[in-house]
Backbone bond lengths (Angstrom), bond angles and torsions (degrees), N, CA, C in turn:
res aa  C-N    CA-C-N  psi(-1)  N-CA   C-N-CA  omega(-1)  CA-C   N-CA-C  phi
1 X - - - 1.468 - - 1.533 110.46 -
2 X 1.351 115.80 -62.08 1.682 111.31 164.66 1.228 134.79 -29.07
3 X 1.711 106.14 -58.98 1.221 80.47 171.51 1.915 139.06 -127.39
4 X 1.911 88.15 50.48 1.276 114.97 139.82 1.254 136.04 -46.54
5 X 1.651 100.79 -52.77 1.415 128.19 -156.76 1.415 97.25 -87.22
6 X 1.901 116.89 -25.17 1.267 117.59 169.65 1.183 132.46 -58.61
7 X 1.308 101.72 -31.45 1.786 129.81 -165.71 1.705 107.52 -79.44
8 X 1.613 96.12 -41.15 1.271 106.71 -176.70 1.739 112.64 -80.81
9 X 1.260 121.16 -32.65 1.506 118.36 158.68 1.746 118.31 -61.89
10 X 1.442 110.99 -44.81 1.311 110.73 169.75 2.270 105.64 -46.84
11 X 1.104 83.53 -51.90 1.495 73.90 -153.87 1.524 101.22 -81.50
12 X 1.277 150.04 -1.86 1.055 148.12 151.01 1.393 119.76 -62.37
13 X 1.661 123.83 -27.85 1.476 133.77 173.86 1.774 108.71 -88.43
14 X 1.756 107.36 -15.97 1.339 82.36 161.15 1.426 121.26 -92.10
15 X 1.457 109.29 -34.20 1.768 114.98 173.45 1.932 97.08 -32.98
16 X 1.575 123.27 -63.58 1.052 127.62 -175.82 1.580 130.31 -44.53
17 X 1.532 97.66 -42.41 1.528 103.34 156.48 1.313 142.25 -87.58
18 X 1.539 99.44 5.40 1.598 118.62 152.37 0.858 125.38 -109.32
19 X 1.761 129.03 11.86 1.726 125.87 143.36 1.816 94.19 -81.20
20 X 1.264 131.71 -19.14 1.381 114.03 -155.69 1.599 95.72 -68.36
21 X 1.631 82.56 -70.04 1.730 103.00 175.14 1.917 113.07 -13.19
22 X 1.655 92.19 -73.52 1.715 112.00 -179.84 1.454 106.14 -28.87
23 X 1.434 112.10 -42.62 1.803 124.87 -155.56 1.144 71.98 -78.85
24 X 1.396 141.41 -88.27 1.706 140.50 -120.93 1.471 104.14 -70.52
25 X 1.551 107.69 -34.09 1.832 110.06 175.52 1.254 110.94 -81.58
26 X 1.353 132.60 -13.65 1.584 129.21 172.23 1.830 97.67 -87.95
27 X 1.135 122.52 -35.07 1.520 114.42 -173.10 1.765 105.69 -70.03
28 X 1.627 98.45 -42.21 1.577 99.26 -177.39 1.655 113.88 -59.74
29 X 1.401 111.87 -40.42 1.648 122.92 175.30 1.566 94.55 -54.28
30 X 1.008 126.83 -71.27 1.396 106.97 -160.60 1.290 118.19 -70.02
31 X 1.703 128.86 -13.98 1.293 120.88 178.70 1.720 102.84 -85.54
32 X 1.283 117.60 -0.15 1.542 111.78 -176.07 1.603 109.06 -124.59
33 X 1.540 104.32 24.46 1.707 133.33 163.20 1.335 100.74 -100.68
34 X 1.611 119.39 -52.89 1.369 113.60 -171.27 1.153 132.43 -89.16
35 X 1.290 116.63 -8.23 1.121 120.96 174.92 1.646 129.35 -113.00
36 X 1.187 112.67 125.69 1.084 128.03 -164.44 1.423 121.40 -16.43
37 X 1.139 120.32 171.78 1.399 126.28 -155.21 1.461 97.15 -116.99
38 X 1.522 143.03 -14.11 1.617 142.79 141.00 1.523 104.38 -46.89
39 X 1.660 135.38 -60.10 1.017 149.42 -152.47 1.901 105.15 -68.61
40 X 1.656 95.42 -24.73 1.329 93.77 -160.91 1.643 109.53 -102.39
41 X 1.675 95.98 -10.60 1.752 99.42 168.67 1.800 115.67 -84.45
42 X 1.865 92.22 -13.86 1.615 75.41 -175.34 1.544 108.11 -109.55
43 X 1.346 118.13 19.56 1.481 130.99 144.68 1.476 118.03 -64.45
């Protein structure tokens, strides 16, 4: 039973850190859509 319940926390914290991830690469796409194209050569 333990470490079921292990397996199943493991894999629920990675699903979780692959919506985080998803969020931070969809937020970065759109801040490097909107912002200018000077801003983005001197990145």
């Amino acid at each position: 039973m333990g470490l079921e319940t292990a397996l199943k926390v493991r894999g629920i914290k990675k699903v979780k850190a692959h919506i985080i991830l998803c969020c931070i690469t969809l937020v970065a796409a759109v801040i490097a859509v909107n912002t200018p194209v000077k801003a983005q050569k001197a990145a």
